[in-house]
C-alpha positions in Angstrom: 0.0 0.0 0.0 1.2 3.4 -0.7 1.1 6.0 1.2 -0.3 9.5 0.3 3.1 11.2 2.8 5.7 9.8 -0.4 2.9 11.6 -2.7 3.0 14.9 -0.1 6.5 14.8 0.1 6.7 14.8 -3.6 4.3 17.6 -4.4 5.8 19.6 -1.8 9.8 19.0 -2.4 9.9 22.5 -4.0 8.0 24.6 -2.0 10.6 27.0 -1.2 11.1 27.8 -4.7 7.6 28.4 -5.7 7.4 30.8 -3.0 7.0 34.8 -4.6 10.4 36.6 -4.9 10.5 40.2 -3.2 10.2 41.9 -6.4 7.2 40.1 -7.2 5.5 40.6 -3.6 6.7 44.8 -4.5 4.9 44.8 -7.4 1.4 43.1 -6.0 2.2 45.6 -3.0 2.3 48.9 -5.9 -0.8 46.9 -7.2 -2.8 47.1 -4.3 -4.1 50.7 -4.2 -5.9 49.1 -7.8 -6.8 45.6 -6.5 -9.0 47.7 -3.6 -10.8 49.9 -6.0 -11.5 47.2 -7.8 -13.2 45.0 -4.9 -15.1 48.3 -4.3 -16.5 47.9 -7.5 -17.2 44.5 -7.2 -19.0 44.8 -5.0 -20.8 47.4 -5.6 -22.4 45.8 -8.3 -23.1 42.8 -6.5 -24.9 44.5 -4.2 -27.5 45.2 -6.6 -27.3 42.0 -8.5 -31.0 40.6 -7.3 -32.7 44.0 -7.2 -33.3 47.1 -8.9 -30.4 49.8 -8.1 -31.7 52.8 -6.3 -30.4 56.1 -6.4 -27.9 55.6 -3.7 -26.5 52.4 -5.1 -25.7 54.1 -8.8 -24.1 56.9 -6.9 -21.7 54.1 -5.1 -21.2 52.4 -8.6 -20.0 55.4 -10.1 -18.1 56.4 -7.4 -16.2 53.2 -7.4 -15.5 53.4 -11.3 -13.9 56.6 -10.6 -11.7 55.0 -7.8 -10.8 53.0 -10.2 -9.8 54.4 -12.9 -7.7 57.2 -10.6 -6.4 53.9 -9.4 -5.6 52.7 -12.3 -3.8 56.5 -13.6 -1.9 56.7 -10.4 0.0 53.3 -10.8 0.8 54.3 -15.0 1.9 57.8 -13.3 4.0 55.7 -11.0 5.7 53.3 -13.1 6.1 56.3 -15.7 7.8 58.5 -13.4 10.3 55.6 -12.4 10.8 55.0 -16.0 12.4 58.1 -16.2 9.5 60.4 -17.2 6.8 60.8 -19.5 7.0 58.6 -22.8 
């Protein structure tokens, strides 16, 4: 009978280099401020998914798409500026 630990310890042997590098944790980190609008978004919409959007609820959608897209401009402005300027 085999045993599922020689399957584990296969599977698993190379952990340690499947693990994110710091550069790649930086960038999801710069990301972030995007990722959050985003989720605001989300679920915004989901909110009125089963139901007719009120006044309120369009106001938050739209507020949220403009977080978004600022979101969005501020990370190009970033990478932009440490590019070394405007293309």
């Amino acid at each position: 009978m085999e045993h599922i630990v020689t399957v584990q310890d296969a599977v698993t042997a190379f952990a340690p280099f499947m693990e994110p590098t710091d550069a790649e944790l930086d960038a999801i980190e710069a990301e972030m401020p995007a990722i959050r609008a985003e989720m605001e978004l989300l679920d915004a919409q989901i909110v009125t998914i089963d139901r007719t959007p009120t006044e309120v609820d369009e106001r938050r959608i739209r507020r949220a798409r403009r977080r978004v897209l600022a979101a969005h401009r501020d990370q190009l402005n970033r990478i932009t500026e440490q590019a070394g300027g405007a293309a």
